[in-house]
VEXMI-778238 format. One record per residue (C-alpha): x, y, z; residue number from 1; residue in one letter. Coordinates in pm, whole numbers, plus 50000, padded with zeros to 5 digits. Last residue first. Example, Ala and Ser with C-alpha at 12.3 -4.5 7.8 and 13.67 -1.06 7.14 Angstrom:
BEGIN
+-------+-------+-------+-----+---+
|     X |     Y |     Z |   k | r |
+-------+-------+-------+-----+---+
| 51367 | 49894 | 50714 |   2 | S |
| 51230 | 49550 | 50780 |   1 | A |
+-------+-------+-------+-----+---+
END
This chain:
BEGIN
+-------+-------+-------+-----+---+
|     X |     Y |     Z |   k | r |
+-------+-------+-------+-----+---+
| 48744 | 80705 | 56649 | 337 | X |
| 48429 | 80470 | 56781 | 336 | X |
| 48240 | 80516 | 56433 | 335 | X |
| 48546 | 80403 | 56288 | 334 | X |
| 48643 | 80100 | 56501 | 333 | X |
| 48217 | 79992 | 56483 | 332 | X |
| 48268 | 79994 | 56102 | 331 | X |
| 48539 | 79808 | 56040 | 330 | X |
| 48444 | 79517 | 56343 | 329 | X |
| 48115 | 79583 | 56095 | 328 | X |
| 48305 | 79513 | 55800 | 327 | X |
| 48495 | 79217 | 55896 | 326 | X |
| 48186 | 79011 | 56020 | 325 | X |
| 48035 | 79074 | 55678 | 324 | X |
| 48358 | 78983 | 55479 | 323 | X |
| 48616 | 79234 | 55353 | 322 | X |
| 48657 | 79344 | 55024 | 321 | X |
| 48562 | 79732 | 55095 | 320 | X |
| 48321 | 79921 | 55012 | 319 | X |
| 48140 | 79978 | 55353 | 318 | X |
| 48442 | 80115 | 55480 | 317 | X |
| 48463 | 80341 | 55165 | 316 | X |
| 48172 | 80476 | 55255 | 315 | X |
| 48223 | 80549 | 55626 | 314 | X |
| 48557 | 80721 | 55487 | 313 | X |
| 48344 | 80927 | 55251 | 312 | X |
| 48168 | 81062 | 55526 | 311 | X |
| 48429 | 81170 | 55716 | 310 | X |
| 48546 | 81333 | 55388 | 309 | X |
| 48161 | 81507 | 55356 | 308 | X |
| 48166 | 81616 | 55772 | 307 | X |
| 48528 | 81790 | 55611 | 306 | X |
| 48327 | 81973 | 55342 | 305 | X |
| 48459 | 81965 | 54988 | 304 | X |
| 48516 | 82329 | 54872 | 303 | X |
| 48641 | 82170 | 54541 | 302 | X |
| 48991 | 82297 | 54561 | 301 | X |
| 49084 | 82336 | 54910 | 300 | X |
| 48844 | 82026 | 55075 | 299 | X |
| 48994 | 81823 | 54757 | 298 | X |
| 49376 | 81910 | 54860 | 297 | X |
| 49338 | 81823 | 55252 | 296 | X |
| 49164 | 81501 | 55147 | 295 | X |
| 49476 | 81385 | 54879 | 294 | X |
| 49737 | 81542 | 55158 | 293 | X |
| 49602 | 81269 | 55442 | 292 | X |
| 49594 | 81010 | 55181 | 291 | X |
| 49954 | 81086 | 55121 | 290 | X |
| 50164 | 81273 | 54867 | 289 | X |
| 50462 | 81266 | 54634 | 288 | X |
| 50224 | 81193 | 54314 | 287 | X |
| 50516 | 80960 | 54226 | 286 | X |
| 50597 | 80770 | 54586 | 285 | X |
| 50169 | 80820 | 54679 | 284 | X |
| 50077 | 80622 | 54407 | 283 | X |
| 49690 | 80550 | 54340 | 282 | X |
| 49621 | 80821 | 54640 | 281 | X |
| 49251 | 80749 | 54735 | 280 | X |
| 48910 | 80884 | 54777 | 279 | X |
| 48606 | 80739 | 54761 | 278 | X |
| 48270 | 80766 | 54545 | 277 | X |
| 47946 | 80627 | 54534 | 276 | X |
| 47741 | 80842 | 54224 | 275 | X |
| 47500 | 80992 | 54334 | 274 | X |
| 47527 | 81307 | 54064 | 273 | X |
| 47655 | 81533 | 54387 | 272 | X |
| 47918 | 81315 | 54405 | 271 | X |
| 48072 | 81237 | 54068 | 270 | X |
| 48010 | 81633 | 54005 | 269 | X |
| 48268 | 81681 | 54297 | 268 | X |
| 48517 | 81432 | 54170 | 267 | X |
| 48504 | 81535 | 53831 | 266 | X |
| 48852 | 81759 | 53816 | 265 | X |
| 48880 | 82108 | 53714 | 264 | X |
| 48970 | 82253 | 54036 | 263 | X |
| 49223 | 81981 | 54091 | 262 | X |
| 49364 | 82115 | 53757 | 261 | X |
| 49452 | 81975 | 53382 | 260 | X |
| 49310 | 81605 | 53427 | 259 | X |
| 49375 | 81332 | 53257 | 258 | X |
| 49808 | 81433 | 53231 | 257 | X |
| 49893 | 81173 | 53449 | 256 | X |
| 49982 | 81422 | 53719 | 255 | X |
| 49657 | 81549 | 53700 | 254 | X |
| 49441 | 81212 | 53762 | 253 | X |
| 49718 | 81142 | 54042 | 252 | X |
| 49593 | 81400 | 54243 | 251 | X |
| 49302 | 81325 | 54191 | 250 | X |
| 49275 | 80929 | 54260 | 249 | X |
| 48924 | 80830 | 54236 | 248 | X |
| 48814 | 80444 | 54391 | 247 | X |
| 48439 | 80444 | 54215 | 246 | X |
| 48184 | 80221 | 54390 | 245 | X |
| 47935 | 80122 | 54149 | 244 | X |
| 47565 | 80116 | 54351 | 243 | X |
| 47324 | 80011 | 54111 | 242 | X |
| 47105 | 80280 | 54088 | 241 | X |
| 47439 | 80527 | 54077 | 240 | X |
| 47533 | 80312 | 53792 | 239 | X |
| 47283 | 80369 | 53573 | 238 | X |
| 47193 | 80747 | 53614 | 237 | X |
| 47645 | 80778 | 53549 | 236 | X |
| 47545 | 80548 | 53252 | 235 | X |
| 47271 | 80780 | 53134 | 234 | X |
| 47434 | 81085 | 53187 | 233 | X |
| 47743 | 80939 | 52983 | 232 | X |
| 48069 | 81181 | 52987 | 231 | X |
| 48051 | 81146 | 53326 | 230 | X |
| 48208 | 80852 | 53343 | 229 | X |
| 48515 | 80971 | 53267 | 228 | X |
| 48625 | 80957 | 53618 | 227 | X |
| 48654 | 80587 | 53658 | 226 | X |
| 48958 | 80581 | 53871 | 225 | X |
| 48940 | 80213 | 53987 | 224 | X |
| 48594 | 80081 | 53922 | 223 | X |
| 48439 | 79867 | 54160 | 222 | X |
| 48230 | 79605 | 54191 | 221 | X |
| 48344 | 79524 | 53856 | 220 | X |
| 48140 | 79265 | 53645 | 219 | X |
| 48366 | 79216 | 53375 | 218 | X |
| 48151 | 79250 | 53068 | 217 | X |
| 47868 | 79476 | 53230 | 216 | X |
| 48098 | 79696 | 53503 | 215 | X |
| 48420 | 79660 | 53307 | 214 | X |
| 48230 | 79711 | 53000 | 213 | X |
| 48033 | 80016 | 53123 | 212 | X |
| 48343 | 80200 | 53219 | 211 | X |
| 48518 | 80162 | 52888 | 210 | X |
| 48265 | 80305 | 52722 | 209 | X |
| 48271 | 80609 | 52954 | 208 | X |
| 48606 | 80675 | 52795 | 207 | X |
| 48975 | 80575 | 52711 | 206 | X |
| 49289 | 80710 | 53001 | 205 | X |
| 49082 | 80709 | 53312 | 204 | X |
| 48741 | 80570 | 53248 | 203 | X |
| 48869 | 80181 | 53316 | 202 | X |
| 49077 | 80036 | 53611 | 201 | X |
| 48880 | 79734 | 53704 | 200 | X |
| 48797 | 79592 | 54022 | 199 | X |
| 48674 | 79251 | 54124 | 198 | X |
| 48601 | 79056 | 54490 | 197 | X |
| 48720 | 78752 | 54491 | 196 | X |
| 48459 | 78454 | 54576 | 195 | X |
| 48586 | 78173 | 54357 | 194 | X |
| 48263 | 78253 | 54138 | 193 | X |
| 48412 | 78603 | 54099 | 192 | X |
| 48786 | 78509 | 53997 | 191 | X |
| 48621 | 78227 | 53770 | 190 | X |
| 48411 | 78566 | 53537 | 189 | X |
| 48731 | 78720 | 53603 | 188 | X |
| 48961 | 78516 | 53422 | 187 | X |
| 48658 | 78469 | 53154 | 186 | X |
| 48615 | 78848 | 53055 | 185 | X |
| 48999 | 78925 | 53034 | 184 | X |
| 48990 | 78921 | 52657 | 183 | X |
| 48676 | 79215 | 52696 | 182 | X |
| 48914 | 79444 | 52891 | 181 | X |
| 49005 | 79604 | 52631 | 180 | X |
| 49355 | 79740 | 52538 | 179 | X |
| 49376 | 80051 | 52292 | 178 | X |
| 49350 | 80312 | 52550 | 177 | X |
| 49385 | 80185 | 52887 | 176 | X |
| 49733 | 80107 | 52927 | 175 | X |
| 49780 | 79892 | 53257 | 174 | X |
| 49477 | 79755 | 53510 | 173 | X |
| 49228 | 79480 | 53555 | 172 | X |
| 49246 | 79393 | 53984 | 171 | X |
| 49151 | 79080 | 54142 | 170 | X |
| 49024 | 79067 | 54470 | 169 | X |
| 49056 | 78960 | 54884 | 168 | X |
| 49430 | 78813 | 54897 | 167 | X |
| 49498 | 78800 | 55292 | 166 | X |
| 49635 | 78486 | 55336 | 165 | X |
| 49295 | 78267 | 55363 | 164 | X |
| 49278 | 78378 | 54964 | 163 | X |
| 49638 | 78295 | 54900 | 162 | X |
| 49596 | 78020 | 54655 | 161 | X |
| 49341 | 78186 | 54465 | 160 | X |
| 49619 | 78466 | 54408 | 159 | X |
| 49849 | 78181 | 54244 | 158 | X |
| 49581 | 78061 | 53977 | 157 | X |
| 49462 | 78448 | 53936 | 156 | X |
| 49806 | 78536 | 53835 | 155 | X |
| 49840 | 78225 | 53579 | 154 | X |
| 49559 | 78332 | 53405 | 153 | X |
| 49666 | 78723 | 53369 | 152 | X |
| 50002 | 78598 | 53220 | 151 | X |
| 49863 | 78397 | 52985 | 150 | X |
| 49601 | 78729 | 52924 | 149 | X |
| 49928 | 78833 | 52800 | 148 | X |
| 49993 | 79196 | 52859 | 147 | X |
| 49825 | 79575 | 52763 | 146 | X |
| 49554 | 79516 | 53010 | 145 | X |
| 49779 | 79419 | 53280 | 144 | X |
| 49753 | 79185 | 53599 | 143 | X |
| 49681 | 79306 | 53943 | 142 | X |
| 49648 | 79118 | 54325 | 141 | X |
| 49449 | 79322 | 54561 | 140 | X |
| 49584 | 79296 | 54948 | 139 | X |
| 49404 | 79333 | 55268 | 138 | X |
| 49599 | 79539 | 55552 | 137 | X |
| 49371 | 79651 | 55867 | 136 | X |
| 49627 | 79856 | 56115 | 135 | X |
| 49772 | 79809 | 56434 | 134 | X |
| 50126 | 79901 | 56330 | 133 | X |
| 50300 | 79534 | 56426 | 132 | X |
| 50023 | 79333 | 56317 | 131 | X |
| 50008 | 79518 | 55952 | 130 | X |
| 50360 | 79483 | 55937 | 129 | X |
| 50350 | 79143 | 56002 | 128 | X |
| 50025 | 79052 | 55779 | 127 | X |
| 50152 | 79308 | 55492 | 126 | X |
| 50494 | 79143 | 55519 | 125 | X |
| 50376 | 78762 | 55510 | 124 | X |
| 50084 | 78838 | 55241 | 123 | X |
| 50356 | 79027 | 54991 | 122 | X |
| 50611 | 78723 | 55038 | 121 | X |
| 50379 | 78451 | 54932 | 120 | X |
| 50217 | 78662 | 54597 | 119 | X |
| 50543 | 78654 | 54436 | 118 | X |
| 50623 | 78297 | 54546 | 117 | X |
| 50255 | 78237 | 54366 | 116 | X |
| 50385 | 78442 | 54039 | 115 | X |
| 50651 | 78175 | 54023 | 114 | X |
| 51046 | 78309 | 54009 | 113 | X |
| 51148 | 78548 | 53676 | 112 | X |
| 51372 | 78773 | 53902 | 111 | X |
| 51394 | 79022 | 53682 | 110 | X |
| 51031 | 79156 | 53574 | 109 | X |
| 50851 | 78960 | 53902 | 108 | X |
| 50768 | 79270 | 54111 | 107 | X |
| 50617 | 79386 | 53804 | 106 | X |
| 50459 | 79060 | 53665 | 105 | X |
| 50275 | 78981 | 54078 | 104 | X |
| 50135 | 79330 | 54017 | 103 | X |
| 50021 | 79501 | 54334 | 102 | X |
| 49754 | 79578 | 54547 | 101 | X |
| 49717 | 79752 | 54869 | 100 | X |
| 49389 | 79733 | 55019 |  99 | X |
| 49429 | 79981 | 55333 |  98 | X |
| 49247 | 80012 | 55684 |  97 | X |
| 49309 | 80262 | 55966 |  96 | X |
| 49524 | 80513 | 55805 |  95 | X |
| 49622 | 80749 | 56036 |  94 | X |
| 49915 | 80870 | 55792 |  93 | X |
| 50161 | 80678 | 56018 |  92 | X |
| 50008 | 80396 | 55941 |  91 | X |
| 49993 | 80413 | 55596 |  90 | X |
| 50357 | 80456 | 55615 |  89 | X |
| 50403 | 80133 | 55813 |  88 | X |
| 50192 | 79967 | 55566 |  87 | X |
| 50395 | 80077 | 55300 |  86 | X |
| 50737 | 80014 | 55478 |  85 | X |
| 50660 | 79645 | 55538 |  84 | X |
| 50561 | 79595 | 55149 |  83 | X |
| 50854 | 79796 | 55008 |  82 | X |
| 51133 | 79535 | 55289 |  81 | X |
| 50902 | 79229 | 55184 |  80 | X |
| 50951 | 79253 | 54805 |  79 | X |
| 51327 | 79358 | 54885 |  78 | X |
| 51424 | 79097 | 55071 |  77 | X |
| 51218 | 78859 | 54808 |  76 | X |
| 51470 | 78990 | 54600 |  75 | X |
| 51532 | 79176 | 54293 |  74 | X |
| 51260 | 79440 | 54252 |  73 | X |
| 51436 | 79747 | 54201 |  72 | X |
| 51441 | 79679 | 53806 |  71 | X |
| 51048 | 79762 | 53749 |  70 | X |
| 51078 | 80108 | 53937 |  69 | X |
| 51214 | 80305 | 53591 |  68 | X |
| 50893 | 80137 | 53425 |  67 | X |
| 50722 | 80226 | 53673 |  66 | X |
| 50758 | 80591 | 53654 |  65 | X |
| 50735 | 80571 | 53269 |  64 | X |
| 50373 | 80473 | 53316 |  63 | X |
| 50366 | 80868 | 53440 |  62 | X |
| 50556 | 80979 | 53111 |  61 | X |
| 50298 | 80776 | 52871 |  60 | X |
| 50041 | 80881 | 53092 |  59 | X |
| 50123 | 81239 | 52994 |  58 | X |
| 50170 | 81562 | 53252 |  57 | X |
| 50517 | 81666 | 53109 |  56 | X |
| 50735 | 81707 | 53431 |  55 | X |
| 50825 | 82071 | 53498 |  54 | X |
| 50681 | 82058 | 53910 |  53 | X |
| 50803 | 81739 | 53942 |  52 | X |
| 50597 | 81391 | 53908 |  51 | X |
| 50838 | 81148 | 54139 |  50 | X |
| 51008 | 80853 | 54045 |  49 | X |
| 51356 | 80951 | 53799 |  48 | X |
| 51259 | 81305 | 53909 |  47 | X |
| 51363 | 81204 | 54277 |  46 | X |
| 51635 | 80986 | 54240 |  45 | X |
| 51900 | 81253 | 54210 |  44 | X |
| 51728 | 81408 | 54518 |  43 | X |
| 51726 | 81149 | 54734 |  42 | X |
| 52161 | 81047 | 54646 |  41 | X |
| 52238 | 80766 | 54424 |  40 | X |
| 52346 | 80872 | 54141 |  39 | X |
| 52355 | 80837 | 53712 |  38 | X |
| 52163 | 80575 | 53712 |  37 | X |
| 52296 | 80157 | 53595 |  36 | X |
| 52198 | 80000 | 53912 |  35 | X |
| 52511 | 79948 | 54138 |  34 | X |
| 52320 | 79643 | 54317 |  33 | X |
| 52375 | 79833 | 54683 |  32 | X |
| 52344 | 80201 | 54550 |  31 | X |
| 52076 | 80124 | 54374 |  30 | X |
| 51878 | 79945 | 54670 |  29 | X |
| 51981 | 80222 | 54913 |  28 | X |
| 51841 | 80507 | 54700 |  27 | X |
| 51577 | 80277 | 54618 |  26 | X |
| 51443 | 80279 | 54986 |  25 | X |
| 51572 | 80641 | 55104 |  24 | X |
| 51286 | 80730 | 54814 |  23 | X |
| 51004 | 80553 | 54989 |  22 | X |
| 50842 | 80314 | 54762 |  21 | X |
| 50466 | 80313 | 54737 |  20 | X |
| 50412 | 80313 | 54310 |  19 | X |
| 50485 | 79947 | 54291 |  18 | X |
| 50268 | 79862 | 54605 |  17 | X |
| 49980 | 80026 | 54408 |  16 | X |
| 49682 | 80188 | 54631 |  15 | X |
| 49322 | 80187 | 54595 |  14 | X |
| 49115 | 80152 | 54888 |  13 | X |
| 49267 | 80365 | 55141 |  12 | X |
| 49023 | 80432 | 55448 |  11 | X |
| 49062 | 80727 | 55708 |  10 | X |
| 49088 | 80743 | 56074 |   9 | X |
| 49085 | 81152 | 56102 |   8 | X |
| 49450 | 81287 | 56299 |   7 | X |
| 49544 | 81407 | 56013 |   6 | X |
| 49255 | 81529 | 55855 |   5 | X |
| 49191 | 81771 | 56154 |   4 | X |
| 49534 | 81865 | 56177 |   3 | X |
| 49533 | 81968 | 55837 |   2 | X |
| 49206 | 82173 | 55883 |   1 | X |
+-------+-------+-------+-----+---+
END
């Protein structure tokens, strides 16, 4: 079954350059800036990045993650070295077309350059790397709940400059709970009629409500995570009429504490309630997985068929930002493989 997933072309719609490092990466980077930690060998690293086996399962320690992550970005060397190796790595997983998105603020924390420089160095590594590993790299550009819609205003002025470079949609995400999305309503209303595609992290951390304000407020096409959905019958009835594409993470659903087992988790209800659903990593550097992993561990916990995860890819295909002529070149590759 392994090798069967494997070797499967598969889609990856909702992945965080942030949470995509590999660990020989930051090992090098702290060792070359002396960052203040207490070594710089893999496994010292690793529970500074990685969910372990006795880590508490709480968002507020999986946000911690990135907060720890925030201070390797100090270059543009370094923006394009993370950006190169996650497309390489997605690659190597089979991976046959990825929107990686990112969050121009994060990569910006020390460096304190223009968001649109940010944006720049992301859209030349994804379009080499993606040349170089014959892969289909699109790119998702993210501001926070929990900061500044300031900040969120400027982000969408840079990412509209890089639409032709790449840039396909504008992502809502950060702390959940406690942090609407209703102040970001006009940044995305202009993101839309500039012809980016939306998504919206919402039903992960705060309820269903949350869902059906990205989707009426916001106007997601998508909703990143989304699980808690189905906590509404009559929203999950609503939005399976209209077609909401849900990106859901698992793995990383448990390892921020939403979700106590695989077994336990939504994904299978999602499906069978018609609900259009995908599968993705989120982070594969802290979850410590890859997409390849993510289908292996839904087949063994949900008794997910593998015909269902080929279908799923077709899905996804057909959800993603890409233009008409895109999809079907998509599509045709796929049905080919």
């Amino acid at each position: 079954m392994d090798a069967d997933i494997q070797t499967l072309p598969k889609i990856e719609l909702h992945r965080h350059l942030e949470g995509s490092w590999r660990l020989q990466t930051l090992c090098d980077i702290a060792h070359e800036y002396c960052l203040p930690i207490p070594a710089y060998d893999l496994e010292s690293m690793r529970p500074h990045v990685q969910i372990m086996p006795d880590t508490p399962r709480t968002w507020a320690e999986f946000l911690g993650k990135f907060r720890f992550l925030r201070q390797f970005f100090r270059s543009r060397t370094i923006i394009q070295r993370v950006t190169r190796e996650a497309v390489a790595d997605a690659a190597a997983d089979n991976i046959r077309y990825m929107e990686l998105r990112f969050t121009p603020q994060a990569l910006n924390n020390i460096m304190h350059c223009d968001y649109g420089e940010v944006i720049a160095w992301v859209c030349e590594a994804a379009q080499k790397a993606a040349s170089e590993h014959d892969i289909m790299v699109r790119l998702i550009v993210s501001m926070n709940r929990h900061e500044s819609t300031d900040i969120g205003q400027a982000v969408l002025e840079a990412a509209l400059q890089y639409r032709e470079q790449g840039v396909v949609a504008l992502d809502l995400a950060g702390q959940e709970d406690g942090f609407p999305c209703l102040p970001f309503q006009r940044i995305f209303e202009r993101a839309r009629s500039a012809g980016l595609g939306v998504t919206v992290h919402a039903g992960e951390w705060s309820g269903s409500d949350s869902v059906r304000q990205s989707v009426d407020s916001i106007g997601a096409d998508r909703i990143g995570h989304g699980i808690r959905v189905i906590e509404d019958d009559a929203l999950v009835e609503h939005l399976a009429a209209r077609g909401t594409v849900f990106e859901v993470c698992p793995t990383s659903n448990v390892d921020s504490g939403v979700v106590a087992r695989l077994a336990d988790h939504p994904f299978k209800r999602m499906l069978e309630s018609g609900l259009q659903v995908t599968l993705n990593t989120d982070d594969p550097l802290i979850s410590n997985i890859t997409l390849s992993d993510q289908l292996s561990q839904i087949m063994q916990h949900q008794g997910v068929t593998l015909e269902t995860i080929r279908q799923l890819q077709m899905r996804a295909a057909h959800a993603a930002f890409l233009t008409d002529a895109e999809r079907a070149h998509l599509l045709a590759k796929l049905e080919t493989a």
